[in-house]
N, C-alpha and C positions, 0 to 999 in steps of 0.2 A: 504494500500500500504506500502510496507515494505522499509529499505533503499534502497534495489537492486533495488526494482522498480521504486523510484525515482531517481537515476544514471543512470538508460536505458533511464528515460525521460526527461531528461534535455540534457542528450547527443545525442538524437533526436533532440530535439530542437536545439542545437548549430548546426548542418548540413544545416538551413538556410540561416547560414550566410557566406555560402559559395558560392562564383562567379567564374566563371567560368574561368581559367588561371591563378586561386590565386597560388602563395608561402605561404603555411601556417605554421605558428609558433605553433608547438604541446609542451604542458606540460607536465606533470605527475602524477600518483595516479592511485589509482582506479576508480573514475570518469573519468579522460582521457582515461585509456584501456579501458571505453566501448563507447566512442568516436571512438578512432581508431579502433575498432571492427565492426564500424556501417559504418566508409569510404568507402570501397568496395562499396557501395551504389551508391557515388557522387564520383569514381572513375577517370571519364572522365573529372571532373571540374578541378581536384587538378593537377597543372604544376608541382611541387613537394612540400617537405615538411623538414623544417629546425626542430629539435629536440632538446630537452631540458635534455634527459637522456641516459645513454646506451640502459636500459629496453626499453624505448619506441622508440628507432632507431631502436629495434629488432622484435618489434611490427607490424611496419609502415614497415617493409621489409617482415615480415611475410604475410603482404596482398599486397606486390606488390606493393609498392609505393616508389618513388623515395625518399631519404634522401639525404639531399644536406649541405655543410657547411655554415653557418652564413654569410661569406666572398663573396661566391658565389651568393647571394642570391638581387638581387639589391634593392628587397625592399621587406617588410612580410606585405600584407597587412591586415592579420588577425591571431590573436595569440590566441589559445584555450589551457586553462587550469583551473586547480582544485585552493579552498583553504583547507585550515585547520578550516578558520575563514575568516569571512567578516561582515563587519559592514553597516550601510546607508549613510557613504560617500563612499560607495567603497575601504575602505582600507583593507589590506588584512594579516591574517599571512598563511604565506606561509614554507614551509620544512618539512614538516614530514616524509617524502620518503628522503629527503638529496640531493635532485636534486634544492636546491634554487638560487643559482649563475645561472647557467645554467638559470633558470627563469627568473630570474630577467634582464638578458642579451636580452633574447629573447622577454620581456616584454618590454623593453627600446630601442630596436629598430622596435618596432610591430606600424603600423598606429593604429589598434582597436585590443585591450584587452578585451576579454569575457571569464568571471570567469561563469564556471557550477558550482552549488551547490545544496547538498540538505538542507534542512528548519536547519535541524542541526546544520549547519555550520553558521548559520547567528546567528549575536551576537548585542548584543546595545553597547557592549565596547569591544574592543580586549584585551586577555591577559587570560582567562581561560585554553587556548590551550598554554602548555612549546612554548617559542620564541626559534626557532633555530637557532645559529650562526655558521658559516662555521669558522673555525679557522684554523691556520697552528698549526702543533704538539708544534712546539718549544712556540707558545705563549697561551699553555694549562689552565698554572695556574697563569698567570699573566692575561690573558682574564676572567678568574673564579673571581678573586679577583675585579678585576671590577665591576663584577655581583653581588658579595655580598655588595661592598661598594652601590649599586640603590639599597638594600634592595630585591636581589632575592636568590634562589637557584639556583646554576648550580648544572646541572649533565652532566656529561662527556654519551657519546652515547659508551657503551662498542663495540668493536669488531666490527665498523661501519666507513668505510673509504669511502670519496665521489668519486664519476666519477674524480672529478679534484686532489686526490689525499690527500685530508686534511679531518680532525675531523671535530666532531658535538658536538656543548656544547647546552645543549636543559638548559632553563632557565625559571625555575619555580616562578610564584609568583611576574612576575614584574606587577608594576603599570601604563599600559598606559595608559596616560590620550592624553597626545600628537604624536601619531604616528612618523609625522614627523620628529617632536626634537628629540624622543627617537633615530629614526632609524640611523639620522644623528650623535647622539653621539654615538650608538655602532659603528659604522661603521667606526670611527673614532680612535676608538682605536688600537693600533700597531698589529699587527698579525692579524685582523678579515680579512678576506676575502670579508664576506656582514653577514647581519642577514635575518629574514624572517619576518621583517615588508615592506608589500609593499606599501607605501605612497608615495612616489617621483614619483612613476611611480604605479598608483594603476590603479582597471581596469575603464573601460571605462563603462561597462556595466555585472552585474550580471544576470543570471539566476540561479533563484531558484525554486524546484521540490517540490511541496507539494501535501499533501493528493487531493486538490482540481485543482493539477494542475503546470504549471509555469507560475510565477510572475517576471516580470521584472522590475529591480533598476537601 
């Protein structure tokens, strides 16, 4: 079974956890478009659907489904999306697509968080995968110097502007050891917007796609 195969089936699998009059909280990645490719399916269940990306607002109208704003929404009782990386407490780095605010919004007001993955993406320590931080332009290279002072590499995301308007400083080489602490000291810094550690709010429940199958964390 090849990657693709494992995105088809994990993305089957999250369509369970769908009840009927839900507002659902959609992600983003390529694991999530073959989520929302497979909704038509469980059409009749979905009351609408709050979104995490332009791409996937345009996805989720391509099959007819309502998108509705965050505001509107009186409550999301289930949030489907991708990581980059996940670990065995469920913590997650998230951004590689540049849609992590938006996630992480949708993630922090979601009753249940189910992260699809495949075997790939599961890790014993997070940090192999560049951490992405949502930055404002003007705090480019004062956010960078930050990153070198924890002992990482930034690189600036060339020619990559987010939904919300701001940079990506993808940041190679850092050492998590503490999720938490790390995410709350980037986050912390002037000009970040958020980073793509999701520990404050990580998911509730993984499914991961393997050779033999899915395996639930």
């Amino acid at each position: 079974m090849d990657q693709d195969d494992k995105k088809n089936l994990v993305a089957e699998a999250a369509l369970e956890y769908i009840k009927n009059g839900d507002i659902l909280g959609i992600g983003s990645g390529s694991t999530v478009n073959k989520f929302i490719n497979l909704l038509g399916s469980v059409r009749n269940k979905i009351e609408a659907c709050v979104s995490s990306s332009n791409t996937s607002t345009e996805l989720l109208k391509n099959m007819n489904i309502e998108v509705i704003d965050i505001k509107d929404a009186k409550s999301i009782p289930l949030y489907i999306d991708g990581a980059d990386e996940a670990n065995s407490q469920k913590e997650l780095i998230k951004g590689g697509g540049g849609a992590l605010t938006r996630e992480k919004i949708l993630a922090q007001a979601s009753d249940k968080f189910i992260c699809i993955i495949d075997e790939s993406k599961f890790v014993k320590k997070l940090g192999s995968f560049p951490l992405p931080i949502e930055v404002l332009q003007i705090a480019k290279s004062s956010v960078s110097l930050e990153m070198i002072k924890l002992g990482a590499r930034p690189v600036y995301r060339d020619q990559f502007i987010t939904d919300n308007g701001h940079i990506i400083i993808d940041v190679h080489g850092l050492n998590i050891n503490e999720p938490m602490a790390l995410e709350k000291e980037i986050n912390n810094i002037p000009g970040v917007v958020t980073n793509g550690i999701f520990s404050i709010r990580s998911a509730d429940e993984i499914l991961i796609a393997t050779d033999n199958g899915i395996i639930k964390k």
